[in-house]
C-alpha positions, 0 to 999 in steps of 0.5 A: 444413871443420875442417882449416883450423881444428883447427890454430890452435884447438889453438894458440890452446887452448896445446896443445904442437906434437907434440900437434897434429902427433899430431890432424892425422896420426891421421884419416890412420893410423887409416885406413890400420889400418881400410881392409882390414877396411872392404873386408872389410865392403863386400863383406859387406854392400854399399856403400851401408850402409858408405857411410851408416855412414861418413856418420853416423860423421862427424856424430859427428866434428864433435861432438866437435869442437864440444864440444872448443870448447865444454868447453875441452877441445881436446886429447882431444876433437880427438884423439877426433875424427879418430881417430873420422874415420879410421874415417868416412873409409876407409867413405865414401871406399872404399864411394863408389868401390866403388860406382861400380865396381859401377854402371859396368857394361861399359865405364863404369867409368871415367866411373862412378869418375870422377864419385866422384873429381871429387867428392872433388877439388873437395870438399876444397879447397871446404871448406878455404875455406868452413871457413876464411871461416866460422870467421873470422866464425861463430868455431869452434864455430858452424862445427862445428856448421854443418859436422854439420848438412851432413853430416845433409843428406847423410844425408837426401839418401842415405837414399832416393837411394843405391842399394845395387849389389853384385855378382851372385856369392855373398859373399866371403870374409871375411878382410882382404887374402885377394883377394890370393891368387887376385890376379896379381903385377901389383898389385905394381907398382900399389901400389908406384905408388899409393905413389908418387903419394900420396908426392909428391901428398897427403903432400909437396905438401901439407904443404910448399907452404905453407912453400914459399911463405912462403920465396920470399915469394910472396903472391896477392891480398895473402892472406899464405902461408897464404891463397895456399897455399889459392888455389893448393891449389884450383887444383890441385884443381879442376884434377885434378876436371875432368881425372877426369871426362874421363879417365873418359870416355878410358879407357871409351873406349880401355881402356888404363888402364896407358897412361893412368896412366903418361901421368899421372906424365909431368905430375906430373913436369914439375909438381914438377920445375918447382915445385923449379926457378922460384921465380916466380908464374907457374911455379908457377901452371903447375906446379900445373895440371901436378900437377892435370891429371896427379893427375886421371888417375893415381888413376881409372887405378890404380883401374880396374888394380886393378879389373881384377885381382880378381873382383867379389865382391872389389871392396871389399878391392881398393880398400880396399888401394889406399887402404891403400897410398895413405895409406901414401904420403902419410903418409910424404910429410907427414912427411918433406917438412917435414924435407926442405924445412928444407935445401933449398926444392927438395929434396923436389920434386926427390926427389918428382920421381925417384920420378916418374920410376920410375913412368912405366916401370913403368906402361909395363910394365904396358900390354905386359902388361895393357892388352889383356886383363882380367888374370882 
């Protein structure tokens, strides 16, 4: 609910440019420097108090937002705030998908991390829109507070109902990414895909589409480019969370998570080569079900590879590597797609588009090798 409002809050407060990129990069990098030690603290202590921490750490975000709004003050206590959300974020993002790891028992696992990961997709662009409808007539600080009152409901809602499921071995060790020691080299390639995937998906995507937009002049329900953007945004969300709970469902099923994933790619793919190619409505309409329906199925199938590469005692370094890698990516793919997209309308997409490509064989190799049996 606060990223579609920082930014202009920030501008309309007289904030310098660079200082506003520095508040909506820095919940992203925070992230990416505390995941490992998140993961360490999951397998210590389990999922469900990392989870609940992460949670009222967030309160404590959108505080600091609203008392930005209400002091006058934006600058150091927008920046206080996602500094403080990198933190919230990597503990409830890694201990919700851990958890799901851990109660998906035998052959749910997919359907398990795949309820986590809808969730996440539809979350997100829910309250892009929500965020942005409610400042228009509660304005930024009335929002905020709105938006921390939601988050102690979560908190209520979890106290008696989230269960605290951990693996039934002695504690792990602990000491950042040492899973990795006793891990095969497979989780190369998986990282490097997972790079990838959030390269082209959550960095250049999202921090171009918009811009893209403004420059064919493409308006949807007379919203303006910003408006679009966000119709289309949601679009591939909910896409990509109705695609996650029934690629769960396959790969519980048929137990190929490599196959699937790469299967993945090729819809990605498709959806950025025909987003740097047609300028129309209707193609991009198109492209964006491609890129959601191919994102749906990527991230459960890289978690489920990694999930298989690691002993249970090490399930929450594991993913928090994967989203250390994942925000790497992203991070990258943000900052270079506006860059990129300054000389070409379609140069990002196209490049998004070859990194796409390496990532089909890659996931191919991995089937030969690891689909048929658990790599430990």
């Amino acid at each position: 609910m606060a990223f579609p409002i920082l930014p202009l809050a920030a501008l309309n407060a007289g904030l310098p440019v660079y200082i506003i990129g520095l508040i909506m990069a820095t919940n992203r990098v925070v992230r990416m420097l505390v995941s490992p030690w998140v993961g360490v603290a999951i397998d210590a202590f389990g999922g469900r108090r990392i989870f609940l921490s992460g949670v009222l750490i967030n309160i404590g975000v959108m505080a600091l937002f609203a008392l930005g709004s209400l002091t006058g003050h934006e600058g150091i206590f927008f920046l206080s705030g996602r500094i403080l959300h990198g933190l919230g974020s990597a503990c409830v993002f890694i201990s919700a998908q851990t958890l799901a790891l851990h109660s998906g028992q035998g052959s749910g696992k997919g359907r398990a991390t795949s309820f986590v990961r809808s969730a996440q997709s539809s979350g997100t662009p829910f309250g892009f829109v929500l965020g942005g409808v409610l400042v228009v007539f509660l304005g930024d600080l009335k929002t905020f507070l709105l938006a921390m009152g939601a988050l102690i409901v979560a908190v209520l809602i979890a106290l008696p109902t989230l269960p605290d499921i951990r693996a039934n071995v002695p504690s792990a060790p602990t000491r950042g990414f040492s899973f990795l020691k006793s891990a095969r080299r497979d989780l190369i390639p998986v990282f490097a895909m997972m790079v990838v995937y959030t390269f082209a998906l959550q960095g250049v995507l999202l921090a171009t589409l918009v811009l893209w937009v403004r420059q064919i002049h493409l308006s949807l329900l007379h919203l303006g480019s910003q408006g679009t953007a966000g119709l289309l945004f949601a679009l591939e969300a909910f896409c990509s969370a109705g695609v996650s709970l029934v690629t769960g469902r396959i790969v519980d099923r048929w137990e190929r998570p490599a196959l699937h994933a790469s299967m993945g790619f090729v819809l990605l793919l498709a959806g950025f080569i025909l987003i740097g190619i047609h300028h129309e409505g209707n193609w991009l309409l198109a492209a964006l079900i491609l890129i959601g329906a191919g994102g749906g199925s990527v991230w459960i199938n890289l978690l489920l590879l990694v999930d298989r590469s690691v002993k249970a005692e090490a399930r929450g370094r594991a993913v928090a590597s994967l989203q250390f890698f994942g925000d790497a990516g992203s991070s990258l793919g943000a900052f270079l797609g506006p860059i990129l997209i300054s000389y070409s309308s379609g140069f990002p997409f196209f490049l998004s588009a070859g990194l796409l490509f390496l990532a089909i064989p890659t996931g191919l190799v991995l089937a030969r090798k690891a689909d048929r049996k658990p790599l430990l």
